[in-house]
C-alpha positions as a Markdown table, in Angstrom:
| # | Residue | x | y | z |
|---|---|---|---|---|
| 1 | Unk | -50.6 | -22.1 | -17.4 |
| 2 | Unk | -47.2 | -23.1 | -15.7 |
| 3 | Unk | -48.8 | -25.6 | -13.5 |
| 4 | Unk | -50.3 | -26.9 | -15.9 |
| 5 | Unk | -47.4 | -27.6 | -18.3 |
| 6 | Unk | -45.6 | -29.3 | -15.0 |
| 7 | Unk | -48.4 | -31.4 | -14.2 |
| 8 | Unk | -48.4 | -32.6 | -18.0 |
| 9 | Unk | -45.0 | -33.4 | -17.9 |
| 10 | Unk | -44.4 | -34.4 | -14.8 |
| 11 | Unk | -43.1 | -38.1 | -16.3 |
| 12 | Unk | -40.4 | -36.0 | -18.2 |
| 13 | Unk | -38.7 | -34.1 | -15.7 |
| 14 | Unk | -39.1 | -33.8 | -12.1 |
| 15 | Unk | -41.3 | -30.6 | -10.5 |
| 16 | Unk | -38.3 | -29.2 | -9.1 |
| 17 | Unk | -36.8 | -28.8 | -12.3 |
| 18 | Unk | -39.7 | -27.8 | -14.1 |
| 19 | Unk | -40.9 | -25.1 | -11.7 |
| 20 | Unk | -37.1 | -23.8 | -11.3 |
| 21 | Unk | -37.2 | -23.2 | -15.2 |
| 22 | Unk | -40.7 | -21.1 | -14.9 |
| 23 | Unk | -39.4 | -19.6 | -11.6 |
| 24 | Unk | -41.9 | -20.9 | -9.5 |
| 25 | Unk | -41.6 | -22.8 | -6.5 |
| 26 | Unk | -42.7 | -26.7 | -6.2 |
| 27 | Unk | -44.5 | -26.5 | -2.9 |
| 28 | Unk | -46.8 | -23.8 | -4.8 |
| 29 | Unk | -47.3 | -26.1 | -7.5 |
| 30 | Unk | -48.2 | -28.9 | -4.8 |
| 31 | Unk | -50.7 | -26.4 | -3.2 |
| 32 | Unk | -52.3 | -25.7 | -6.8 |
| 33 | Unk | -52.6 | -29.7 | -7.2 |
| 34 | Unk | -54.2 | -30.4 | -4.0 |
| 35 | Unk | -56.8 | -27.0 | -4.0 |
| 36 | Unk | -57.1 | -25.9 | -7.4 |
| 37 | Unk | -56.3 | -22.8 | -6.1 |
| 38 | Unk | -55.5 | -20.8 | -9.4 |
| 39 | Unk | -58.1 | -22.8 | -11.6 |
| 40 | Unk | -60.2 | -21.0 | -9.1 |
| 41 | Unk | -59.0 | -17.3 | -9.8 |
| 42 | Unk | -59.3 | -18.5 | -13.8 |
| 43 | Unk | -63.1 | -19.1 | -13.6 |
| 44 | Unk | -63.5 | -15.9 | -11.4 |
| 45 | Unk | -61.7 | -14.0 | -14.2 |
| 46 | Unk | -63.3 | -15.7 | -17.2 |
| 47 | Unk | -66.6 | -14.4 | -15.1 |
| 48 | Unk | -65.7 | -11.2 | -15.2 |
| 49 | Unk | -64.6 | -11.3 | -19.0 |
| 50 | Unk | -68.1 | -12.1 | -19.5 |
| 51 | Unk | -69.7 | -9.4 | -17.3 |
| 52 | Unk | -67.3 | -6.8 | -18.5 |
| 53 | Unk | -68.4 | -7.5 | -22.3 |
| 54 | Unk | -72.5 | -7.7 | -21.3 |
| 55 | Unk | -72.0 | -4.4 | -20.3 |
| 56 | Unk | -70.2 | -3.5 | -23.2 |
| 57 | Unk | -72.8 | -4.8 | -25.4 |
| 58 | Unk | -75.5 | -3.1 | -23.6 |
| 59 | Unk | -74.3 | 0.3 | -24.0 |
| 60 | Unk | -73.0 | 0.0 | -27.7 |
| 61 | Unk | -69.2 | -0.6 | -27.0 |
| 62 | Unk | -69.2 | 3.6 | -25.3 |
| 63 | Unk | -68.7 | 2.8 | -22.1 |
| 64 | Unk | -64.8 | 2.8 | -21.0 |
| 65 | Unk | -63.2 | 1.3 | -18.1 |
| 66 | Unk | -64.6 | 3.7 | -15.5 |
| 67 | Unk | -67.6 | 3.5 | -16.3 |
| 68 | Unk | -67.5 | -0.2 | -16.9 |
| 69 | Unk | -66.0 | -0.2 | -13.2 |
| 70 | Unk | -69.0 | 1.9 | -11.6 |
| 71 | Unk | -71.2 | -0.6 | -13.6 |
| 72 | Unk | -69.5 | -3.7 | -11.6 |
| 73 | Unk | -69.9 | -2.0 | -8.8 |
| 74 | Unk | -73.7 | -1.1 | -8.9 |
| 75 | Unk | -74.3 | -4.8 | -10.0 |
């Protein structure tokens, strides 16, 4: 993750310079630092992840992503 790699070296280089290399902005990076913002949307995902392959397992690996969709939906 970009922020991430800033944050780690932040003692290297400044955050301007670091997030105009990964073409992000520093006040984005500053908003990520102060409300976690995008580790957020990473544990929502990694949730998901783990929904989307229960179902899978459930039905034997057949269902594809419509169905796995309608599934997420009913749930």
């Amino acid at each position: 993750m970009v922020y991430r790699f800033i944050s780690e070296h932040k003692n290297q280089y400044t955050i301007r310079e670091t997030a105009g290399v990964f073409g992000v902005s520093s006040s984005a990076y500053y908003k990520w630092v102060k409300h976690g913002v995008f580790d957020r949307r990473s544990q929502r995902d990694a949730e998901l992840v783990r929904l989307i392959r229960k179902i899978q397992l459930q039905h034997q690996g057949r269902y594809g992503s419509l169905r796995i969709r309608e599934a997420l939906r009913n749930d």
